[in-house]
N, C-alpha and C positions, 0 to 999 in steps of 0.2 A: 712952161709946159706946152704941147705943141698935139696939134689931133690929124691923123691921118685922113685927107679928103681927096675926091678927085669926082669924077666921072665914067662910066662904065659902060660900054654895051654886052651883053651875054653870048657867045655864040658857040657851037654844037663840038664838042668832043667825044672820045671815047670812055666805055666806063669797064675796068676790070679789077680785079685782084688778082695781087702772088706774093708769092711767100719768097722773102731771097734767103739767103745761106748765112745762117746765123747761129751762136750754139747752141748745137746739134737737132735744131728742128727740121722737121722735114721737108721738105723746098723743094719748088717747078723751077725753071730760068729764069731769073733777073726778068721783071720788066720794070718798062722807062716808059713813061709818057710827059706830054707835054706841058700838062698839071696832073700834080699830084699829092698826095698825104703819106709819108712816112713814117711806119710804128718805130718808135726809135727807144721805146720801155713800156712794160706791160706789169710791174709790179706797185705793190703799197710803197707811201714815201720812202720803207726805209731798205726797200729793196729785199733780195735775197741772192744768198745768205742776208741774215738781218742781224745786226749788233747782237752779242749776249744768246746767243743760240748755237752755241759750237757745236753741238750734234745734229746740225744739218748736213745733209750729206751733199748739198751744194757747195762748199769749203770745199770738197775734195774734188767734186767733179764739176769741171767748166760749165760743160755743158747744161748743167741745170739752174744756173747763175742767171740773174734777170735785174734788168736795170728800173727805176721808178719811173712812171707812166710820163710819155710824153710823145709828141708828134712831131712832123718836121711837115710843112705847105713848101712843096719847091714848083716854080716854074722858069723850065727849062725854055721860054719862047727867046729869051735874050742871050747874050754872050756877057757877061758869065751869068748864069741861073741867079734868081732871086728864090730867097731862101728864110721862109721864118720858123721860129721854135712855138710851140704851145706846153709850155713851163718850162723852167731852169731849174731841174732836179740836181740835187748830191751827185750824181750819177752825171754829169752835162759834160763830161773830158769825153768817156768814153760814146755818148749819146753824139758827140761833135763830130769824134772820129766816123760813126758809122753815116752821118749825115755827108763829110764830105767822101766819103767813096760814092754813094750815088747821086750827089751833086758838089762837085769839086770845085774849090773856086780860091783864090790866089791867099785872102787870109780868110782863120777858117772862123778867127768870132767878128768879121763882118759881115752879121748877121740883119738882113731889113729887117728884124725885128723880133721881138717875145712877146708871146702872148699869156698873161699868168693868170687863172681861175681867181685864188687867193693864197693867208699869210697862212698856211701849213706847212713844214719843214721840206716836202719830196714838192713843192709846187715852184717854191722860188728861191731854197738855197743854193741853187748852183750860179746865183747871181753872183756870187762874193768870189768868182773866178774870173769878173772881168773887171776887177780893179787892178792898183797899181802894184800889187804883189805878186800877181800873175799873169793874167791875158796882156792887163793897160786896154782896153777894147776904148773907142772912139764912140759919142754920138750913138749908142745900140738905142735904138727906138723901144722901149719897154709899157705894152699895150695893160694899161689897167684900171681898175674904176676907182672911184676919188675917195674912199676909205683905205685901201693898198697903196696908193699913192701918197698919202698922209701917212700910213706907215712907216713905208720906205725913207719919204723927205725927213724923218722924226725923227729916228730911228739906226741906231750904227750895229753894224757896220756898212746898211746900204745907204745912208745918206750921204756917206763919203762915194757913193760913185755918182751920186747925182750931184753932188760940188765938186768935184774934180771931172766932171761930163764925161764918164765912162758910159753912162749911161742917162735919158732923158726920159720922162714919163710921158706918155701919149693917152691922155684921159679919155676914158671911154661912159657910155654910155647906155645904161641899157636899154635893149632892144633896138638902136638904134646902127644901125650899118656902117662899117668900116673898109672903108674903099683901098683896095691895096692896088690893082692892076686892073689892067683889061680882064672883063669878069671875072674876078677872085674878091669875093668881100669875106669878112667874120662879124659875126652880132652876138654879142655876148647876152645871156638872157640870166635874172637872177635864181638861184634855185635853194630851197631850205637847208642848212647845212649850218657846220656852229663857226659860229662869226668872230670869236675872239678877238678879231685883230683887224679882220675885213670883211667887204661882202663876199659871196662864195655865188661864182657863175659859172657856165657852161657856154658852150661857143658853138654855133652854128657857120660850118665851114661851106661856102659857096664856090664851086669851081663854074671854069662856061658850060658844064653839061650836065653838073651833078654835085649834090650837096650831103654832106657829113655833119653831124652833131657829135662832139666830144663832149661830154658827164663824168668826170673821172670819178667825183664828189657829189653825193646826197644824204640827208640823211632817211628817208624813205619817199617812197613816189605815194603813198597815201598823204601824206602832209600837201605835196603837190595837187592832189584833187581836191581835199580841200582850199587849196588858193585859187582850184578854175584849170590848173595846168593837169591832161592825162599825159603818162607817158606815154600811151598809145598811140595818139594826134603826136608826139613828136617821133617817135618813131617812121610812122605814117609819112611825116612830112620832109623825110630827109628818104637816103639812097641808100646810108650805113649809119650807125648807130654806135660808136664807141662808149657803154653804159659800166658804168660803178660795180666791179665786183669784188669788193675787198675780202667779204666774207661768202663762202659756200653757205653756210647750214650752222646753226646753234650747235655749240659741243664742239665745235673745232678747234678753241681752245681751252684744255684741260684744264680745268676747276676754276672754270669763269661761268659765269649766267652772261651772257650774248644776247638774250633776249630785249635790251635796251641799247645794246652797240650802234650810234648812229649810220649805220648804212644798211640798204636792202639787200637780204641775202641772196643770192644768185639760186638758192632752189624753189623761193619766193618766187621772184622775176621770174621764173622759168611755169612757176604754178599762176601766175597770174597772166602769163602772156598765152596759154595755153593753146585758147580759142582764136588766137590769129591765124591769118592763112600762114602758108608755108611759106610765099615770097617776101611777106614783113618777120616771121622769126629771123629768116636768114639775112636779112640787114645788119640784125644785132651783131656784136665783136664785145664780149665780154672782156674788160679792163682794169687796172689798178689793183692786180690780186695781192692780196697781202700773203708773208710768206708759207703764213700755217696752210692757205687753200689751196685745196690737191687738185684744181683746175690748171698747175705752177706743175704736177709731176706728168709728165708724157704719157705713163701708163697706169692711172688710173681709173678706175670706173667712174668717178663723179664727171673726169673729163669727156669719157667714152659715152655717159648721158647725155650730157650738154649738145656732143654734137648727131649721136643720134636723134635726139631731139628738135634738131634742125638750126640749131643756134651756133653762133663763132665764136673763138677764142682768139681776142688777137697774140698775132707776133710778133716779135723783134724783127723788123725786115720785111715785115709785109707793104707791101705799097698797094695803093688804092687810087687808081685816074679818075680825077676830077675833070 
């Protein structure tokens, strides 16, 4: 096993967002910058449409069709761009595809690297696409902490890409900094969440101008103050905020009690963030919507709260300079 190290100096970029053209969201012009973070899925593990739900009305229309949450870190300073994923979702064929239209590079899973939170199905099944059935991928540096990693080696069908070195584990660390390039680091931090398999982390994305925090996964930010962590201070301490919104609101799905659902409901988040100013709500980029959440349909009012409210929704194609 092998840890990513180097040396770094930080220096001054631009910081923007835009939304590219993706199905059928609303979109400015493509931009490109120098460093950046790529929405490359904005749904729960199982996507939508989701398995066993054939009256969604995503089945029939593209457009409303959403891949499981994940990112792409591309920096464009070299010939060809370095390029890493933040999870290997079910969804990673078509998540590849949209990665190499805005950063194209000769093959499309030499990838510097994955970054995977934990063992949840939408986090790291798209790994078992670069064995020898299909990708054969080389050497993919696979960033994870030493219980996912003990999974993986344990465990088939991903132990067979770490014995046939499709892919290699790069153990991490928490809280401690992962030096990828000239200023670009990631530092995974641990965060409460159910561990079946592994730890469950967030990653704090460093570019040379401006920093991002990914949360896809929690199971509430109350359990986090009690460990000392507000989500306030992290919000606060990053530029954007990619945070957990699996579920809108209790009742969203019919003839369940929700009330114990491991994760913070996003009309919660929204009631607890209330009293911030207006320049930290607007950091936030609501994520990981599972498929019942109507933050997923274009015209709805829960959405049309959200962003009156001064809060974001990410998208497929949104990019973010680092």
């Amino acid at each position: 096993m092998r840890r990513a190290a180097a040396n770094a100096a930080y220096a001054g970029a631009a910081f923007l967002l835009a939304a590219c053209g993706d199905k059928g969201a609303t979109t400015e012009p493509k931009t490109q910058c120098d460093v950046s973070l790529l929405v490359l899925g904005v749904a729960q593990d199982g996507g939508k449409p989701q398995i066993g739900e054939p009256e969604d009305p995503a089945w029939a229309d593209e457009s409303l069709r959403r891949d499981a949450a994940s990112l792409a870190l591309i920096d464009r300073r070299g010939s060809p761009p370095k390029r890493w994923l933040f999870e290997a979702t079910p969804d990673i064929r078509d998540e590849l595809r949209r990665l190499d239209e805005a950063a194209p590079v000769e093959i499309s899973v030499a990838l510097d690297g994955i970054f995977l939170t934990h063992a949840h199905i939408g986090h790291y099944a798209g790994l078992m696409f670069f064995g020898h059935e299909s990708a054969g991928a080389d050497h993919v540096p696979v960033y994870v902490m030493p219980r996912m990693a003990h999974f993986l080696e344990t465990n088939g069908p991903w132990s067979q890409l770490v014995r046939f070195e499709n892919i290699y584990l790069a153990i991490m660390t928490a809280d401690e900094a992962e030096i990828l390039a000239e200023g670009i680091s990631v530092t995974p931090f641990v965060v409460p969440h159910r561990q079946e398999f592994s730890e469950v982390v967030g990653f704090r994305i460093k570019g040379p101008s401006k920093t991002a925090v990914f949360l896809p996964d929690i199971d509430s930010f109350e359990e986090w103050d009690a460990a000392g962590t507000k989500i306030e201070d992290v919000v606060a301490s990053a530029d954007i905020a990619f945070l957990d919104a699996t579920f809108y609101a209790d009742g969203e799905i019919p003839g369940r009690d929700m009330s114990g659902f491991p994760h913070p409901f996003v009309s919660k988040t929204m009631a607890r963030f209330a009293p911030l100013a207006e320049g930290e709500k607007a950091k936030v980029r609501f994520i990981h919507m599972n498929h019942t959440n109507p933050l997923l349909d274009p015209h709805s009012a829960e959405r049309r709260e959200v962003l009156k409210a001064g809060f974001g929704i990410a998208e497929e194609g949104e990019e973010v300079c680092l």
